[in-house]
VMD Tcl script that draws the C-alpha trace (Angstrom):
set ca {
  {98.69 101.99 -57.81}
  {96.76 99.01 -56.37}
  {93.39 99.91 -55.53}
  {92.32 98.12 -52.05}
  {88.63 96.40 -51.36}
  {85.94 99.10 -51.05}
  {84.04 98.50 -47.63}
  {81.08 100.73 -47.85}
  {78.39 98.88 -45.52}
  {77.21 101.97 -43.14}
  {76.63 104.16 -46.31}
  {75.40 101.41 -48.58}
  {72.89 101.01 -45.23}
  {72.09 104.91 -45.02}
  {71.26 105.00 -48.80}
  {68.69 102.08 -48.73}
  {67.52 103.22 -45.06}
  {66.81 106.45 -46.89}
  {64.93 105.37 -49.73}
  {62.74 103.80 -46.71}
  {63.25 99.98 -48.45}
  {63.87 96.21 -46.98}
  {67.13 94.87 -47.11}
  {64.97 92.28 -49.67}
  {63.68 94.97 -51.80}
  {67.35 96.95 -52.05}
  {68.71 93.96 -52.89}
  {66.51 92.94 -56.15}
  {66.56 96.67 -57.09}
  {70.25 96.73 -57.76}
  {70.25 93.07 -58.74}
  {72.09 91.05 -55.98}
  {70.94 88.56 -53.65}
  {70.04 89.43 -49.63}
  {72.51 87.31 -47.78}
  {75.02 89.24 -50.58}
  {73.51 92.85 -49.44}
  {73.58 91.53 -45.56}
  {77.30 90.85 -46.08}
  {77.67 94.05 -47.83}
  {76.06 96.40 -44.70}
  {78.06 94.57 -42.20}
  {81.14 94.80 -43.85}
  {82.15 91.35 -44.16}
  {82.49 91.37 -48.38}
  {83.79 94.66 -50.54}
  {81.13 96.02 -53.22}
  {82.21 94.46 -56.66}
  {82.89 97.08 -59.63}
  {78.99 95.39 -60.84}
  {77.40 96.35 -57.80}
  {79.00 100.31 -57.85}
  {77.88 100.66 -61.17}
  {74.20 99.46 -60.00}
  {74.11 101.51 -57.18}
  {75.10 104.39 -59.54}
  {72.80 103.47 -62.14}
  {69.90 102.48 -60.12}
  {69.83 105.06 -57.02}
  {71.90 107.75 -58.65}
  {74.68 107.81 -56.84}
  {78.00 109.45 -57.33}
  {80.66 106.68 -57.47}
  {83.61 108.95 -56.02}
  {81.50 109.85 -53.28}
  {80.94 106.44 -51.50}
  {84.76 106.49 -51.65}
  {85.18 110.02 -50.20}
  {88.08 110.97 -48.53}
  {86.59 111.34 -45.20}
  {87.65 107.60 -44.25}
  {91.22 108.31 -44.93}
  {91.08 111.77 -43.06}
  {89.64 109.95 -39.92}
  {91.61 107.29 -40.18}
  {94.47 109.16 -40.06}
  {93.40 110.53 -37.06}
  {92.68 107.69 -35.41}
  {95.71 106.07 -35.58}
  {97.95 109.12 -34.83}
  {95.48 108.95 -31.30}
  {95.79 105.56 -30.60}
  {99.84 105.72 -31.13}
  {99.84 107.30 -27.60}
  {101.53 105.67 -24.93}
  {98.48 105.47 -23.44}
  {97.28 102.92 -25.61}
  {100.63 101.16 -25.37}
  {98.65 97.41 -24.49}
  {96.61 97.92 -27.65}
  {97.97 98.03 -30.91}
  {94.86 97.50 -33.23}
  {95.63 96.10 -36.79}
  {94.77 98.42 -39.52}
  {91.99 96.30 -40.76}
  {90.33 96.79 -37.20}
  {90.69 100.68 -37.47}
  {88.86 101.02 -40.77}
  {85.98 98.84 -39.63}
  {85.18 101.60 -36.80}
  {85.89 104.74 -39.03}
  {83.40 102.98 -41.74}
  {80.98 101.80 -39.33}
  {81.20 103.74 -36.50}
  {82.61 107.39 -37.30}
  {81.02 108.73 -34.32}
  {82.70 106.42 -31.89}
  {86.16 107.31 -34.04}
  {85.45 111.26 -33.55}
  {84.85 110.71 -29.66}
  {87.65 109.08 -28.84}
  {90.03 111.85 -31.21}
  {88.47 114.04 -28.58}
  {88.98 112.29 -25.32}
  {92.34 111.54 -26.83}
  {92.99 115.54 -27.27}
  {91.02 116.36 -23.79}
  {93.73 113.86 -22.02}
  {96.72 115.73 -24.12}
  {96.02 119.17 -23.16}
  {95.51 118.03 -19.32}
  {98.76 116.46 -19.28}
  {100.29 119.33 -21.00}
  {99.11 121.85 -18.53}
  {100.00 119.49 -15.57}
  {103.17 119.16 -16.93}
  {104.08 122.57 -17.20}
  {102.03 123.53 -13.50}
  {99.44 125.18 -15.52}
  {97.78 127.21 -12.34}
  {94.33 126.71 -13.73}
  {94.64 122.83 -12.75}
  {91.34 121.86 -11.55}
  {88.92 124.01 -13.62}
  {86.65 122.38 -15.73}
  {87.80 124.34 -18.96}
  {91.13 122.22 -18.86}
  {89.60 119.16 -20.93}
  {88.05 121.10 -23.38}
  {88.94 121.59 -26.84}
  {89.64 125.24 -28.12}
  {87.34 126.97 -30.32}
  {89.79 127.36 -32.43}
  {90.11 123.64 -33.05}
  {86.47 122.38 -33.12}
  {86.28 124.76 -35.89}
  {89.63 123.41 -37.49}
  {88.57 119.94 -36.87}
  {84.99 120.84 -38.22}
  {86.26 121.86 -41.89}
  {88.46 118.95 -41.84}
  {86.07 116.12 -41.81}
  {83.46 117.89 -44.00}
  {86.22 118.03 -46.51}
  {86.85 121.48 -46.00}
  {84.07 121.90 -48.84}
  {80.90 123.19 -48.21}
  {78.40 122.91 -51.03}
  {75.22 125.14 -50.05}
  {78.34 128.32 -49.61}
  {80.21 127.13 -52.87}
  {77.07 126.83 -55.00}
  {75.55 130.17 -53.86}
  {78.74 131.85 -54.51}
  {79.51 130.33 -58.34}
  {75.69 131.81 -59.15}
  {76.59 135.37 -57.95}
  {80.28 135.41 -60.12}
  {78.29 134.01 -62.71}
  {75.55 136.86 -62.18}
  {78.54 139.48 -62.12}
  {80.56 137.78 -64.64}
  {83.44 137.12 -62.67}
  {86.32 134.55 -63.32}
  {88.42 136.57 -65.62}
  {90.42 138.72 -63.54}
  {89.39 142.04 -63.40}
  {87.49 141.43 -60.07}
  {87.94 144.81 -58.37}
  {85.42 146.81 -60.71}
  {82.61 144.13 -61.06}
  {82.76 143.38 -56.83}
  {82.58 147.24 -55.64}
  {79.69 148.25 -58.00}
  {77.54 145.51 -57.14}
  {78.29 145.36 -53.57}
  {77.71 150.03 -53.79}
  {74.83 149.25 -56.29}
  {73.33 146.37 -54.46}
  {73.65 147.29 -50.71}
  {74.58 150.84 -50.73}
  {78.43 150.39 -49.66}
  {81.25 152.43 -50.74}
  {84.50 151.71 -50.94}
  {87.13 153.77 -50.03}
  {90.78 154.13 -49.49}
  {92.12 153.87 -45.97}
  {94.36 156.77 -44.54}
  {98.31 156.03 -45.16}
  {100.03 154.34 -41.99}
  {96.96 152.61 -40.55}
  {97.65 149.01 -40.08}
  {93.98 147.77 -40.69}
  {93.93 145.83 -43.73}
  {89.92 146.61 -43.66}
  {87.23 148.55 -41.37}
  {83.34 148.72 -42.03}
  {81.15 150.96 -40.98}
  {77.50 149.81 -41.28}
  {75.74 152.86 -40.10}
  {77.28 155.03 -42.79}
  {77.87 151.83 -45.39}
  {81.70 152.61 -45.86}
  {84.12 149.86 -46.76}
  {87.80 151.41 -45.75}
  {90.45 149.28 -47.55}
  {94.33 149.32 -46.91}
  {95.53 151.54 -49.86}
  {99.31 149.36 -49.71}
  {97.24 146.01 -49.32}
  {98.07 144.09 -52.65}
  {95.10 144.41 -55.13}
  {94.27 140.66 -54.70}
  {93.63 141.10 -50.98}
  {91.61 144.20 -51.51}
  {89.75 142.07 -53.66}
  {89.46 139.23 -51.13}
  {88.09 141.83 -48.46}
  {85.32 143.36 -50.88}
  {84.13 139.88 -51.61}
  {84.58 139.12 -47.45}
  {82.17 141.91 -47.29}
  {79.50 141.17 -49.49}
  {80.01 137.42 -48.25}
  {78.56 139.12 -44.87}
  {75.58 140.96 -47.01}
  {74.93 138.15 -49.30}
  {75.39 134.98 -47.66}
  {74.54 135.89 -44.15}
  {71.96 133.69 -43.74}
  {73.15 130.77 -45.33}
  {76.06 130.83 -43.39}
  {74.73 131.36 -40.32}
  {73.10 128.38 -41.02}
  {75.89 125.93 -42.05}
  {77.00 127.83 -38.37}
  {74.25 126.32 -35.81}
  {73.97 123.20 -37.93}
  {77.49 122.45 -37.30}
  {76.85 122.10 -33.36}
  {79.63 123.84 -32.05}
  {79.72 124.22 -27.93}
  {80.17 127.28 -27.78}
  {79.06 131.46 -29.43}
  {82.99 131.65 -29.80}
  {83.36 128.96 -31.96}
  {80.32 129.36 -33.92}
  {81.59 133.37 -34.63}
  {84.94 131.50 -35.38}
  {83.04 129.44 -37.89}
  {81.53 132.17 -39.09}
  {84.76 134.05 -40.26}
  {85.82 130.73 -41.95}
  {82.78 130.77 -44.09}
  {82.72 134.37 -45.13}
  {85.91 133.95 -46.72}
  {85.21 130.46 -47.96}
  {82.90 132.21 -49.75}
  {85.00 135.10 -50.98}
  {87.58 132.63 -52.01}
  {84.48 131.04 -54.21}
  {83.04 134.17 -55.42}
  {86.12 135.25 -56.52}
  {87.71 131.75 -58.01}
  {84.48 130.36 -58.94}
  {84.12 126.48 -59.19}
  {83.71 125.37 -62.28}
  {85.67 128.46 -63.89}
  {88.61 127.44 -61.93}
  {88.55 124.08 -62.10}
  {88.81 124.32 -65.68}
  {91.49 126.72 -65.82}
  {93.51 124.25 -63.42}
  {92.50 121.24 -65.43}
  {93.68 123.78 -68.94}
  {96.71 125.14 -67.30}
  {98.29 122.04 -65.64}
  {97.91 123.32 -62.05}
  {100.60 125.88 -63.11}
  {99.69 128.29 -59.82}
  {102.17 131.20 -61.33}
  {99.21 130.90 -64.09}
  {96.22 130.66 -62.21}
  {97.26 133.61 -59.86}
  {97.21 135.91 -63.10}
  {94.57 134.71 -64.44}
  {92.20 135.44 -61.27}
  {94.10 138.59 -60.34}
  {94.79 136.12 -56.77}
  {97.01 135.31 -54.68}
  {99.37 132.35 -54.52}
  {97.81 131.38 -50.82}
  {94.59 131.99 -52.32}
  {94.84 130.06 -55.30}
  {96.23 127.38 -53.63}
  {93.56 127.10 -50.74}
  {91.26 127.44 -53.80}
  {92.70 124.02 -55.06}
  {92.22 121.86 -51.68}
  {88.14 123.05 -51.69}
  {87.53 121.56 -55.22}
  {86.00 118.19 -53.41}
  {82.08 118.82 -55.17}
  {80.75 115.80 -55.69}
  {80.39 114.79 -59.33}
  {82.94 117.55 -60.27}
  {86.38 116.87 -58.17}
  {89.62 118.40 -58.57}
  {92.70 116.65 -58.01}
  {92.91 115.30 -54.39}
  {95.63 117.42 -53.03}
  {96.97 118.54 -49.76}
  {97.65 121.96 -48.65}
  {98.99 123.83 -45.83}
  {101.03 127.23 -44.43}
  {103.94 126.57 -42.15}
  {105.05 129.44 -40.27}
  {109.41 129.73 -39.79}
  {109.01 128.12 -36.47}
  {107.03 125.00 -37.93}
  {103.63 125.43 -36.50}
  {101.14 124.45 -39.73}
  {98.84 127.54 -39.16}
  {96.30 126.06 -42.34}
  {96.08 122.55 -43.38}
  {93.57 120.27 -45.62}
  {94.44 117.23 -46.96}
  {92.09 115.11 -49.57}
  {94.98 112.99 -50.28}
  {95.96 109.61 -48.13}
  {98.75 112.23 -46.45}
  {96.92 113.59 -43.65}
  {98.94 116.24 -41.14}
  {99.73 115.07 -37.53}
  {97.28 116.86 -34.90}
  {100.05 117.02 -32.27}
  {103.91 118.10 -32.94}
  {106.01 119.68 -35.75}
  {105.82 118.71 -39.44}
  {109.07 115.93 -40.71}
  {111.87 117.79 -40.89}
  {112.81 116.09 -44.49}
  {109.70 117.57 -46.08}
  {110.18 120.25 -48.81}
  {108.11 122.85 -47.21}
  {111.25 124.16 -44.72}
  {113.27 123.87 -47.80}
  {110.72 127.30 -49.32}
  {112.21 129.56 -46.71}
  {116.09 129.53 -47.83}
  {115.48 130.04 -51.56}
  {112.65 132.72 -51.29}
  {110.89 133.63 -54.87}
  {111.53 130.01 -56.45}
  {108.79 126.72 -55.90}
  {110.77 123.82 -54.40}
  {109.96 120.52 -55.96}
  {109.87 117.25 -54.12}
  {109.09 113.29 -54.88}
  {108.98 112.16 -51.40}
  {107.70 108.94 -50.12}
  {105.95 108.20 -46.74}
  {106.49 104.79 -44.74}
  {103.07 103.24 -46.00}
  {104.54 103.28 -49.59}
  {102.66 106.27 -51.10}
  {104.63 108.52 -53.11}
  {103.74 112.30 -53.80}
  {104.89 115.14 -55.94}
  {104.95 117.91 -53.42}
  {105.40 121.76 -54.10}
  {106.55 124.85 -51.72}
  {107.14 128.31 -52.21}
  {107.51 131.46 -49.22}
  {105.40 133.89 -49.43}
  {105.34 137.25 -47.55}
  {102.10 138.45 -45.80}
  {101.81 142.43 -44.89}
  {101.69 145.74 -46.45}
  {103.48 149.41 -45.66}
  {106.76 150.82 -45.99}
  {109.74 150.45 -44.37}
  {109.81 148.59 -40.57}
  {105.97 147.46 -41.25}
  {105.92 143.85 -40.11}
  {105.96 141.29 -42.84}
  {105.30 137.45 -41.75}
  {106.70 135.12 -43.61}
  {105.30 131.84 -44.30}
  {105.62 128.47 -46.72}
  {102.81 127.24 -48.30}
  {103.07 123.34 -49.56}
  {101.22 121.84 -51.73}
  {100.69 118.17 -53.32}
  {99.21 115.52 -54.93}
  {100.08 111.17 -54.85}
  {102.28 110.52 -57.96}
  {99.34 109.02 -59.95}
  {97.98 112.81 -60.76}
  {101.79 114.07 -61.06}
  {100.98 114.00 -64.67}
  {98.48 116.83 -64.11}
  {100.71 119.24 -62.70}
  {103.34 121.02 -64.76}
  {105.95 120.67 -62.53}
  {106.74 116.85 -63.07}
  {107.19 117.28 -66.47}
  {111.15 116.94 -66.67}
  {110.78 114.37 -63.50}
  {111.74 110.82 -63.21}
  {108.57 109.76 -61.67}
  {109.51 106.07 -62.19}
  {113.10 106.31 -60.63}
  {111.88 105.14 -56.84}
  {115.40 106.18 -55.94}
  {114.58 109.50 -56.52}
  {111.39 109.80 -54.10}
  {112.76 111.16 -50.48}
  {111.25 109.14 -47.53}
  {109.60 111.53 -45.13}
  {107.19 110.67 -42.63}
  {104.36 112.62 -41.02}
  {106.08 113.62 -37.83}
  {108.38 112.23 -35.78}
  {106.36 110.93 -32.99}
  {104.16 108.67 -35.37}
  {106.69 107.86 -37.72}
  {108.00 104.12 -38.18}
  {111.52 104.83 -40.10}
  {113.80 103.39 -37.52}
  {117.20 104.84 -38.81}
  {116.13 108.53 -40.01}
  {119.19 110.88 -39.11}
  {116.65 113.72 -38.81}
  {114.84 112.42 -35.94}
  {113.90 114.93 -33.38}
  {112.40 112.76 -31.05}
  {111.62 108.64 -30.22}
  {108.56 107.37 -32.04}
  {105.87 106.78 -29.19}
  {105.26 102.76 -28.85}
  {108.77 101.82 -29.61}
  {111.30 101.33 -26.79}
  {114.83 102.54 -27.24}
  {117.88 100.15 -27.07}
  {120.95 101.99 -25.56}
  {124.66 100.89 -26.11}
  {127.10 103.41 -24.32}
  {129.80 101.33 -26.54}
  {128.55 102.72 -30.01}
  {127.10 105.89 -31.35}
  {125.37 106.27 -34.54}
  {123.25 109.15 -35.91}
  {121.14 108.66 -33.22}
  {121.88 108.31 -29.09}
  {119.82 105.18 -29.08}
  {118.68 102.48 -31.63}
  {114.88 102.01 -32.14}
  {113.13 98.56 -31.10}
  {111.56 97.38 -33.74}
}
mol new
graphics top color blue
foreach p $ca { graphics top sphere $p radius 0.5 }
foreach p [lrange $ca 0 end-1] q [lrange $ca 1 end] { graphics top cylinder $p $q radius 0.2 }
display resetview
């Protein structure tokens, strides 16, 4: 895979800003001329392969870093906002969008949010929403700011992931047999017992911090009991750290910094129990083979596979991958994506992707090579799962969780092995979702791709009602 020009001038500009120096003095420090380093910061010339190495040698700084994912993530964005019919006079080229998401991310994060502010009051108009009027109808959910705010940090957070890889390594966790190490540190170190909940309660887990009792589902599989011990001591242990990532975050809102709050106590379970380096071995040893990993940790499949879209530490990444859970009505309740695939913000999933495939052949992992319209090609994984615990009539959700990686790390998964990854014929062409997506003849369309106008010839039908202007 071709790898495109690397515009870097509003970090290159950070770095020297922060090592307090003249564009002059930056420039003879990593060897290159000013009107060079000028060019550079305003984005009118790429860094050359010399000058990363220089800026790597000279100011110790982590290559894959300046070319981070974030830039693709708010790109993606971006574009799926500005594909509104809104916009429908202004079709900026793609060159244009990356020169505001390098240079002026701030500008491309206000508009996403004017863009979803307009959205929901159209929605709610549309539908005679009879709080029309108040001021609450523009604003974003809690819910989302927090969504959006794990998104663009990479959904990686190194002060939580660091603090939690000391403590496993402390308890000497990573091998499996969590449940043992977790509950006598978290009754030795904070006085909490753990205890069995009574049969029939739905409560998956209940503390009680006056008497320091941690009541577990007894039918909750053993790797969520595990999950919820480490939740707890996440609370105990972390509590100030996290409510620090919390209030730095500058939410608008107490509900969406509490929301926040959950996220990070089991970000931080997920790490204490799947620590970084431990597991990123083990993937790197066993091929990504999740089957594997899951045994290994004594985790879940969910687990191990939201494990896999955190590994983004600089200096130390894991394969960029994308994750997410689809529920059987479509709606992507989790999603992270360090690949170039990025999940629409608005509307259902592409109906061609693999993901809906999981639900009709439960217990197996659905392989895909799909391909979307900008060329990329991915191998892409899905498998059901079933949340829940109890007997008989207790509710058990079912969801698909996907997972995926561009073809060029195929070769680090197990599953491509008996793959023709050079057969292009053999890579399905999906799209992100229908409303976004430029395939003009895709049988599975649900719905007209905004900024296109439709052609209609009551003399011919073909798998669509209408044919596409392209």
């Amino acid at each position: 895979m071709a790898i495109g020009k690397l515009f870097i001038g509003r970090k290159v500009r950070e770095l020297r800003e922060g090592q307090r120096a003249t564009q002059s003095q930056f420039a003879e420090r990593i060897g290159i001329s000013t009107s060079y380093l000028n060019q550079i910061e305003n984005n009118q010339r790429p860094v050359s392969a010399a000058v990363l190495l220089a800026l790597a040698e000279k100011c110790q700084v982590d290559i894959a870093a300046l070319s981070s994912g974030e830039n693709n993530r708010l790109l993606s964005a971006l574009s799926e906002a500005l594909s509104d019919p809104l916009f429908e006079t202004y079709n900026p080229s793609l060159q244009e969008l990356k020169l505001v998401t390098q240079n002026a991310p701030g500008l491309a994060h206000a508009l996403i949010q004017v863009h979803q502010a307009y959205r929901r009051n159209s929605e709610r108009l549309a539908s005679f929403d009879d709080t029309i009027g108040r001021s609450a109808l523009a604003e974003t959910t809690p819910y989302e700011e927090v969504r959006d705010f794990f998104h663009f940090v990479d959904n990686y957070i190194h002060e939580i992931d660091t603090l939690a890889e000391r403590l496993a390594a402390a308890l000497n966790l990573g091998d499996g047999d969590s449940h043992g190490l977790l509950a006598s540190y978290l009754e030795r170190q904070y006085g909490v017992r753990v205890v069995r909940g009574a049969p029939g309660s739905e409560e998956v887990r209940r503390y009680d911090p006056k008497a320091r009792i941690l009541t577990l589902n007894p039918y909750a599989p053993a790797s969520t009991r595990d999950f919820q011990i480490a939740l707890q001591i996440a609370q105990l242990h972390a509590g100030r750290e996290i409510d620090a990532v919390a209030a730095a975050a500058g939410f608008r809102t107490e509900e969406a910094v509490e929301i926040c709050r959950i996220g990070l106590h089991n970000y931080f379970a997920g790490a204490l129990i799947l620590p970084y380096q431990t597991f990123l071995k083990a993937a790197r040893e066993l091929r990504h083979d999740l089957e594997l990993l899951a045994a290994r940790f004594g985790a879940s499949l969910e687990q191990v596979c939201h494990r896999l879209s955190t590994l983004q530490r600089p200096g130390a990444k894991g394969i960029p991958i994308f994750f997410a859970r689809i529920d059987r009505a479509g709606n992507i309740t989790k999603r992270h994506s360090a690949a170039k695939l990025q999940f629409a913000r608005f509307g259902a999933a592409c109906p061609l992707w693999n993901a809906h495939q999981a639900f009709e052949s439960p217990g197996r992992m659905i392989r895909q090579l799909a391909e979307t319209p900008d060329g990329v090609r991915y191998l892409c994984l899905a498998t059901q799962i079933t949340k829940g615990s109890g007997g008989f009539g207790a509710p058990r959700p079912h969801y698909a969780i996907a997972l995926g990686c561009e073809i060029s790390y195929a070769d680090s998964f197990v599953y491509a092995d008996d793959l023709d990854l050079s057969n292009r014929a053999a890579f399905d062409p999906i799209g992100i979702s229908c409303r976004i997506c430029e395939r003009m003849n895709c049988a599975s369309r649900a719905v007209p791709p905004l900024k296109h106008k439709l052609t209609i010839d009551h003399t011919l039908r073909g798998a669509l009602p209408y044919r596409i202007a392209d």
